[in-house]
C-alpha positions in Angstrom: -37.0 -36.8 27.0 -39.6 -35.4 24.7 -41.2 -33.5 28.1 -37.5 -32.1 28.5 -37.6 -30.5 24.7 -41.2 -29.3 25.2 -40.5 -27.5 28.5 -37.6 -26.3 27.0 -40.1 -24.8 23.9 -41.2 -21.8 26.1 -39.8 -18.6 25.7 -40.4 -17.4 29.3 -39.4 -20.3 30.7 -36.0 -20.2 28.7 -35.7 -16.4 30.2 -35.9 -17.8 33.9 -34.1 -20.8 33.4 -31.2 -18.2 31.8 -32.1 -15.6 34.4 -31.6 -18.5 37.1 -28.3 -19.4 35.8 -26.8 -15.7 36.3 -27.4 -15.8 40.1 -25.4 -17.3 42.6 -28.1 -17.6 45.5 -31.7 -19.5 45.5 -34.2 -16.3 44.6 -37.6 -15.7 45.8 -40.1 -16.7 42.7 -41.7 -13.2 42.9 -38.1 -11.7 42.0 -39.2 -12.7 38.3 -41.7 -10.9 38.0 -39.3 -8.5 36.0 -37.8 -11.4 34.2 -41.1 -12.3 32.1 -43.1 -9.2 32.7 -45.9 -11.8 34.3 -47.8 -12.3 37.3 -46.6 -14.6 40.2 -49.1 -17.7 39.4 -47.7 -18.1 35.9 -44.5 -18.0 37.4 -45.1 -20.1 39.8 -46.3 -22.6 37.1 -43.4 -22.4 34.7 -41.3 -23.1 38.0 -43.0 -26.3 38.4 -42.6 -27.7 35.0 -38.7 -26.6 34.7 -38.5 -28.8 38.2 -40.6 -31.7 37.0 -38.1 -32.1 34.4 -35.2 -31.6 37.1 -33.5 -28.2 35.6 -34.3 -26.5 38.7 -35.1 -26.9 42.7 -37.3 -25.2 44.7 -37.9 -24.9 48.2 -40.6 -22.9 50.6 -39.0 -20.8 53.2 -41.9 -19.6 55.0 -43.8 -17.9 52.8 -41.5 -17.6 49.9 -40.9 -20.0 47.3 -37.1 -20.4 46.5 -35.9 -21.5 43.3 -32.2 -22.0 41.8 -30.5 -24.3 39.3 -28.4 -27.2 41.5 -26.5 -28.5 38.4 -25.4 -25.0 36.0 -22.8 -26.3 34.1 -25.1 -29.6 32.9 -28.0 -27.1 32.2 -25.4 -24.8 30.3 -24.3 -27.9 28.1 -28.0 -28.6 27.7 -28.7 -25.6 26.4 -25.8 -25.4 24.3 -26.4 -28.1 22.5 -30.2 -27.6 22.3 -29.4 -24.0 20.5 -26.7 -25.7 18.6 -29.5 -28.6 16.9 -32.1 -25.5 16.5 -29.3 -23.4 14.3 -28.5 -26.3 12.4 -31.8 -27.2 11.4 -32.8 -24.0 10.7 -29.6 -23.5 8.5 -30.7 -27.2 7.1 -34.1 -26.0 5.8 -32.7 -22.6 4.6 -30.4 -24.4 2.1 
């Protein structure tokens, strides 16, 4: 579990994972290039570690590498609750 939470500790991955979840298709990897303002390599990577945790799939497709998230509304909970222990630890300290 703690390799869940660290993957989770990345900012760019959290912006594909979220980007992932808005899009109804499997995407090309090189479509996120926008997403994270990076090259394809370090999304490549990133892609990886979100699927060795199983938050996402991938597939090749000739030359393309699709990705998508197969289970959105577990990943949505995940996250929710994930953002929902961070806020309440933060308010926790604060006090």
């Amino acid at each position: 579990m703690h390799r869940l939470f660290k993957v989770l500790g990345s900012k760019q991955r959290m912006k594909i994972l979220k980007h992932l979840l808005t899009v109804d298709e499997p995407i090309c990897y090189c479509e996120l290039e926008g997403v994270i303002d990076r090259d394809r390599s370090v999304i490549y990577r990133h892609l990886k570690k979100l699927e060795s945790v199983g938050l996402l799939e991938t597939r090749r497709a000739g030359k393309r590498v699709e990705c998508w998230v197969d289970e959105k509304d577990k990943v949505r909970n995940l996250l929710t609750i994930a953002n929902s222990i961070t806020n309440q630890e933060v308010s926790a300290v604060e006090s």
